[in-house]
GUZAZA-220083 format. One record per residue (C-alpha): residue number from 1; x, y, z. Coordinates in pm, whole numbers, plus 50000, padded with zeros to 5 digits. Example, Ala and Ser with C-alpha at 12.3 -4.5 7.8 and 13.67 -1.06 7.14 Angstrom:
REM residues 2
<1; <51230; 49550; 50780>>
<2; <51367; 49894; 50714>>
//
This chain:
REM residues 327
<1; <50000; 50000; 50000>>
<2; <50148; 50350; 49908>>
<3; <50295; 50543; 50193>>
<4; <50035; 50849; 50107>>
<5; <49717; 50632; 50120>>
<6; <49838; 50419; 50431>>
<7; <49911; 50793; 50607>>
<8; <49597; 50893; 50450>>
<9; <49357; 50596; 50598>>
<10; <49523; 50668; 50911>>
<11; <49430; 51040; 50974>>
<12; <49060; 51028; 50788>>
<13; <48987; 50722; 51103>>
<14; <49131; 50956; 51333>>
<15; <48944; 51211; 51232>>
<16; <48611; 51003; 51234>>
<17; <48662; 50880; 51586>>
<18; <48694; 51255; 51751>>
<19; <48490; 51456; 51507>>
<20; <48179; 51428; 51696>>
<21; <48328; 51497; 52010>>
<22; <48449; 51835; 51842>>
<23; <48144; 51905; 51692>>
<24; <47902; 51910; 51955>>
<25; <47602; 52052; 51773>>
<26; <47318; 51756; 51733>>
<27; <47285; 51914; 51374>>
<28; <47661; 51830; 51217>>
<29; <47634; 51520; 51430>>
<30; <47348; 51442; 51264>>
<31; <47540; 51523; 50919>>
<32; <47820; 51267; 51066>>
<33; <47556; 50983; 51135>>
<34; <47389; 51071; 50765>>
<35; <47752; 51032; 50610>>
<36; <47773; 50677; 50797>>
<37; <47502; 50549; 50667>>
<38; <47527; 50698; 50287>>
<39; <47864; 50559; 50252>>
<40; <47784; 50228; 50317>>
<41; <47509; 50260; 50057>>
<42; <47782; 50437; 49793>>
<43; <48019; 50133; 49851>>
<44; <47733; 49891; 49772>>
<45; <47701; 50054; 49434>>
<46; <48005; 50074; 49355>>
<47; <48033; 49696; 49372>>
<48; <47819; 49739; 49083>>
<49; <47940; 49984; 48878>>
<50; <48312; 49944; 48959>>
<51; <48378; 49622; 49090>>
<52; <48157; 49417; 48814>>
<53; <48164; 49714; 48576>>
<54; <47743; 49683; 48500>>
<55; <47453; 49956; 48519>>
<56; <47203; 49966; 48798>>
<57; <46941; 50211; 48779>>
<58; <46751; 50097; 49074>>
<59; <46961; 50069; 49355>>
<60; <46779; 50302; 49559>>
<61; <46470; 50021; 49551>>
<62; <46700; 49792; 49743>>
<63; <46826; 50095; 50014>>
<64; <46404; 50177; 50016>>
<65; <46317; 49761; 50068>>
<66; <46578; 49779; 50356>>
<67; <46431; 50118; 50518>>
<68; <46028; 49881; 50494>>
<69; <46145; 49548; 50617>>
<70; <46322; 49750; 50914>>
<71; <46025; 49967; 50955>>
<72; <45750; 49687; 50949>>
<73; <45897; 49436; 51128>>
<74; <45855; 49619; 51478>>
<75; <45535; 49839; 51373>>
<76; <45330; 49542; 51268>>
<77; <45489; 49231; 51473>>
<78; <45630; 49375; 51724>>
<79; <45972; 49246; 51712>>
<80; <46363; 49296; 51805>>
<81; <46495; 49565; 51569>>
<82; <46775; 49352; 51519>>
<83; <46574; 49123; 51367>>
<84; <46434; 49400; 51117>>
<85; <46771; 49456; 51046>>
<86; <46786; 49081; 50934>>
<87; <46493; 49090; 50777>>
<88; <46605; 49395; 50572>>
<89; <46899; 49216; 50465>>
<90; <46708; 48893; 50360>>
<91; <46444; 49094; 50134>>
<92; <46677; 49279; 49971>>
<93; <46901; 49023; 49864>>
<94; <46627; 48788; 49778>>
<95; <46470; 49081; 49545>>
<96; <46873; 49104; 49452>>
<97; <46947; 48774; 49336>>
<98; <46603; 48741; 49149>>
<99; <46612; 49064; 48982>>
<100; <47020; 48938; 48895>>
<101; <46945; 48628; 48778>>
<102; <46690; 48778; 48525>>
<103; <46908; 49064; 48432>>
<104; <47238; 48895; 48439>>
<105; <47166; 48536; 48297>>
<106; <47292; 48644; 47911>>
<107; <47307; 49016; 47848>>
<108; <47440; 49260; 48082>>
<109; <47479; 49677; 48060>>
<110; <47159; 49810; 47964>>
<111; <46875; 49588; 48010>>
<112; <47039; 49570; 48369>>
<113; <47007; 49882; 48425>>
<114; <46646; 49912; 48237>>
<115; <46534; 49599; 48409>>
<116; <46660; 49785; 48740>>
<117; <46512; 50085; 48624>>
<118; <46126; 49977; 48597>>
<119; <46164; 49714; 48927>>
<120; <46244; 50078; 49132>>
<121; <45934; 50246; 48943>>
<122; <45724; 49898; 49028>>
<123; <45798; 49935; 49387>>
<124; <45742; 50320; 49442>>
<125; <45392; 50279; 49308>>
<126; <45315; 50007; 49494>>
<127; <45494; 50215; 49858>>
<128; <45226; 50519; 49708>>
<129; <44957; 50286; 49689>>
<130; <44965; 50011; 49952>>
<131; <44797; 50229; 50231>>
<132; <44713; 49925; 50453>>
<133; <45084; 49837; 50487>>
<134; <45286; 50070; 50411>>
<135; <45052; 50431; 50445>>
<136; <45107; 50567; 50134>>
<137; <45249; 50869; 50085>>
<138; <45185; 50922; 50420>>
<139; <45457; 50739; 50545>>
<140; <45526; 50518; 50858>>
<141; <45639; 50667; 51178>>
<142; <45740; 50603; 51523>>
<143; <45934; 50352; 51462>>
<144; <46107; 50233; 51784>>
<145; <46438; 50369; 51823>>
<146; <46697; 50036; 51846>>
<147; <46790; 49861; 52138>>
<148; <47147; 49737; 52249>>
<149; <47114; 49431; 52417>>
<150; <47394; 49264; 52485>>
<151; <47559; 49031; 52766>>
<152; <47747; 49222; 53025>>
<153; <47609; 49539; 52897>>
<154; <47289; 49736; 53034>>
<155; <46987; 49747; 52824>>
<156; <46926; 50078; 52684>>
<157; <46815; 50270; 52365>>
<158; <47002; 50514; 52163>>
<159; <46910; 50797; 52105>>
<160; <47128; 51050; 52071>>
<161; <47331; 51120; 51760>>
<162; <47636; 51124; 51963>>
<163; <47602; 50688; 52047>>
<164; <47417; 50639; 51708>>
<165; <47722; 50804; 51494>>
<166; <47991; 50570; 51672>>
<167; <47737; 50259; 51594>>
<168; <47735; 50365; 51230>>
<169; <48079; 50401; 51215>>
<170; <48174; 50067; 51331>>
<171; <47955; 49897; 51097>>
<172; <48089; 50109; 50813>>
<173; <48480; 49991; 50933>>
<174; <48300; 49634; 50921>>
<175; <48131; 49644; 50562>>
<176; <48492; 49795; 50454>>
<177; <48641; 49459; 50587>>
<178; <48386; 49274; 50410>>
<179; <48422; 49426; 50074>>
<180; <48799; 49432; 50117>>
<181; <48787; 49070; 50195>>
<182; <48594; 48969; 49920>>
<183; <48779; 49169; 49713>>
<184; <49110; 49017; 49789>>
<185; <48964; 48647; 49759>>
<186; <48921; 48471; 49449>>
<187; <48545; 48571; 49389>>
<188; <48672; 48909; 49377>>
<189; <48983; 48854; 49126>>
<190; <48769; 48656; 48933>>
<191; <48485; 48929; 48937>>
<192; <48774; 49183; 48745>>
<193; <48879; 48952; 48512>>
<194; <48501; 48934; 48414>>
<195; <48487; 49269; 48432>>
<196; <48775; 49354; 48237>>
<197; <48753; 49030; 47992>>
<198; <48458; 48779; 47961>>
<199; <48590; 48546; 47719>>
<200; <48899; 48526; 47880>>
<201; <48724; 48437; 48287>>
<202; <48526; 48229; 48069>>
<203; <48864; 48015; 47929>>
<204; <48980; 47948; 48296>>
<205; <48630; 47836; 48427>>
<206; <48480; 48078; 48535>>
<207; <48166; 48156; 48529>>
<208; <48020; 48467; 48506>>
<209; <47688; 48507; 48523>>
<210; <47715; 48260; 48875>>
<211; <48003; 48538; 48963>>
<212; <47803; 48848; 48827>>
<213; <47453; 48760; 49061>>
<214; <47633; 48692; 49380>>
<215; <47830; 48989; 49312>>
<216; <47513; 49203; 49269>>
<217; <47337; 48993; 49550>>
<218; <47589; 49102; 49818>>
<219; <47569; 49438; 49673>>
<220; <47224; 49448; 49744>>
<221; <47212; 49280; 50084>>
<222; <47411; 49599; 50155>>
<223; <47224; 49822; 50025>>
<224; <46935; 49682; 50236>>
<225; <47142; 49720; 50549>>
<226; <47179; 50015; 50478>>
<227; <46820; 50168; 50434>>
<228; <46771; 49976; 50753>>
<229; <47030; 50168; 50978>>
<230; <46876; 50472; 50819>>
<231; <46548; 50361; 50929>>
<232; <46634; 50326; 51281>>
<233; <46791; 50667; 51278>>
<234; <46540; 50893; 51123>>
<235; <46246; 50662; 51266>>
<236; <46030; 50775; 50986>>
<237; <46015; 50666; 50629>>
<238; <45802; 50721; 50318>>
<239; <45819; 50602; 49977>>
<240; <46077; 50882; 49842>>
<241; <46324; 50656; 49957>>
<242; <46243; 50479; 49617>>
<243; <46216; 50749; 49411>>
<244; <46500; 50820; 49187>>
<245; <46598; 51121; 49391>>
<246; <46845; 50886; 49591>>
<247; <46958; 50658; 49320>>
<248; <47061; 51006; 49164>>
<249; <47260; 51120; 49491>>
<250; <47426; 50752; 49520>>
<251; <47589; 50826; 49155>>
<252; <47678; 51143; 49265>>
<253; <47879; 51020; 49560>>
<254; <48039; 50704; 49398>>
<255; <48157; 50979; 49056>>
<256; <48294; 51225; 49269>>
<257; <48496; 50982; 49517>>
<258; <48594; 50805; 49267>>
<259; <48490; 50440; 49147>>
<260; <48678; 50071; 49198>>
<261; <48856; 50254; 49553>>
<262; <48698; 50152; 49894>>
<263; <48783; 50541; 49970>>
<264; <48632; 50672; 49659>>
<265; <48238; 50593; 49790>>
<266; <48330; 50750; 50160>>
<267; <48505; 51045; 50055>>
<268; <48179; 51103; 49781>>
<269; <47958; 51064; 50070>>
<270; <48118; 51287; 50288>>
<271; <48150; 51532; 49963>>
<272; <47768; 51522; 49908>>
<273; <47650; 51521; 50201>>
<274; <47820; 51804; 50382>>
<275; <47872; 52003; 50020>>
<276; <47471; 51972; 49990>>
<277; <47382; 52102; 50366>>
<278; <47646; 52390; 50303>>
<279; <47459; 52474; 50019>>
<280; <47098; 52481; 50143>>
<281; <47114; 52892; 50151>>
<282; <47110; 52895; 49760>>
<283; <46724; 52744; 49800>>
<284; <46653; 52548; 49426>>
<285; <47007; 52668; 49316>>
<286; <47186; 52419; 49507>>
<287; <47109; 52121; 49295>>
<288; <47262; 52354; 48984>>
<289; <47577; 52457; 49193>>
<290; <47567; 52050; 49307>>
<291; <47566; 51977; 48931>>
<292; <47833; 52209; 48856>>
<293; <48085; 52093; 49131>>
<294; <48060; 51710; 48970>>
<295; <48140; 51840; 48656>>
<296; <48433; 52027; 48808>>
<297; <48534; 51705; 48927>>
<298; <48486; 51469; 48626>>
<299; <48719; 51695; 48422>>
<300; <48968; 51806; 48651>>
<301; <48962; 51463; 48834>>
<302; <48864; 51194; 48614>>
<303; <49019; 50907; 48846>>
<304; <48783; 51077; 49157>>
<305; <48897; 51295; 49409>>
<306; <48989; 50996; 49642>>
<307; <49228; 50911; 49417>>
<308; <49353; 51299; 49389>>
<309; <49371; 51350; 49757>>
<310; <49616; 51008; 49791>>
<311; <49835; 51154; 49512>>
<312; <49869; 51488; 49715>>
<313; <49922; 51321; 50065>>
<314; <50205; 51106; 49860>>
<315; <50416; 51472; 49666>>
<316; <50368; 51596; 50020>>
<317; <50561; 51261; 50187>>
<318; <50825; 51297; 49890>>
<319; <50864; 51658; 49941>>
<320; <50914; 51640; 50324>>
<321; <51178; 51369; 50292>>
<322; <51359; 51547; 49999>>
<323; <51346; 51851; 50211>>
<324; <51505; 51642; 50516>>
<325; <51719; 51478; 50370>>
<326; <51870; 51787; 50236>>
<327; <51873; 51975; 50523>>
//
């Protein structure tokens, strides 16, 4: 790993872990807990676009299946949140690999991403429409906030941003693992050589439409865990989370960090999310100036501004030794 991204991983985690105990406010905590949870949704597409190199224009379906199960499951059974967490996992990877094995089983690109496309339309009408489960447009709200229940540990819910922001963070360092690990195994070197040549993964036995819909199942599943940590945070949801407002705002984050990095999605997230809040003055401008800042970025960093900020980090390391070493 180069010196500038290992120095680089090192202060952004130090940064995460006091940040909210410098920012005090309940408001940019708030915008730490959002990042959190929108990162770990940008990292799930990017296993899509980056990682298996296909079109999804529906991944927000999958983040707004995650934010129902999670929602339902204590509103209408009455159980563990945990378990809705589960549950959100479970739906949206079942509605992952079915929706993959349709899309991905000869022809990829496009008619994933159409077939994508009109599943994410399918499910916001029926979120509009479904008033006995799901309220319509209305919404469902008060949604219990989660419980820590643990052995050795006092019962108690969290509430505050402050408790909920260090419980996003660690399951963000954990997906990170998990992508990283996948990454690093076979499945994932076998994913980029699909990605990068069919024919040939297909020559060494691979393959990859087996590869391709557990890829897009796990990326899914993540996406689902996701929507349901956001759930449990804002305790209210309504079928916007389907709309394409979000799938719009995941692209966003995953162009501007910078695709194929584990950074790239995180540093988009954090990007979009505190770039968007700063520009809330502007009123209906601020989607123009958001506009205009990722095309600032796609031309003057085409590799993502992840991939900028390690290259920095690294002339500054070769500077400071050339300067010591001189001196």
């Amino acid at each position: 790993m180069p010196r500038g991204r290992s120095l680089f991983h090192f202060i952004i985690l130090v940064v995460a872990v006091i940040a909210p105990l410098i920012l005090r406010s309940n408001y940019l905590r708030e915008l730490l807990v959002m990042s959190c949870i929108f990162a770990i949704l940008a990292l799930s597409f990017d296993i899509i676009t980056g990682y298996m190199g296909q079109l999804s224009f529906g991944h927000s379906a999958f983040f707004g299946i995650g934010a129902y199960a999670a929602a339902l499951i204590p509103l209408r059974l009455g159980w563990s949140d945990w378990i809705g967490i589960l549950a959100a996992i479970f739906f949206s990877s079942l509605f992952g690999v079915l929706i993959g094995y349709i899309s991905l089983k000869r022809t990829r690109g496009m008619y994933l991403a159409i077939v994508t496309f009109g599943f994410g339309w399918v499910l916001y009408v029926i979120a509009s429409n479904w008033f006995s489960l799901t309220r319509g447009p209305t919404g469902l709200f008060g949604i219990p906030a989660p419980v820590v229940d643990l052995p050795f540990v006092p019962r108690f819910k969290i509430y505050s941003n402050l408790s909920y922001y260090y419980l996003c963070l660690i399951l963000l360092l954990i997906v990170l693992y998990l992508i990283d690990s996948m990454l690093r195994s076979r499945f994932g070197r076998a994913l980029i050589t699909i990605r990068e040549n069919e024919d040939l993964a297909r020559s060494i036995g691979v393959n990859p439409q087996k590869y391709c819909v557990i890829a897009f199942t796990f990326a899914t599943a993540l996406a689902g865990f996701a929507g349901a940590i956001y759930t449990y945070h804002i305790r209210t949801i309504s079928p916007g989370l389907l709309s394409m407002s979000y799938m719009i705002m995941v692209v966003v984050m995953v162009v501007i960090g910078g695709m194929v990095t584990l950074g790239g999605p995180i540093v988009g997230a954090l990007i979009y999310i505190w770039g968007s809040e700063l520009l809330r003055f502007s009123g209906s401008l601020r989607f123009f100036f958001l506009g205009a800042i990722v095309v600032v970025a796609i031309i003057f960093m085409p590799r993502g501004v992840y991939r900028s900020l390690i290259t920095l980090v690294d002339w500054v390391i070769t500077r400071f030794q050339k300067y010591s070493n001189e001196t």
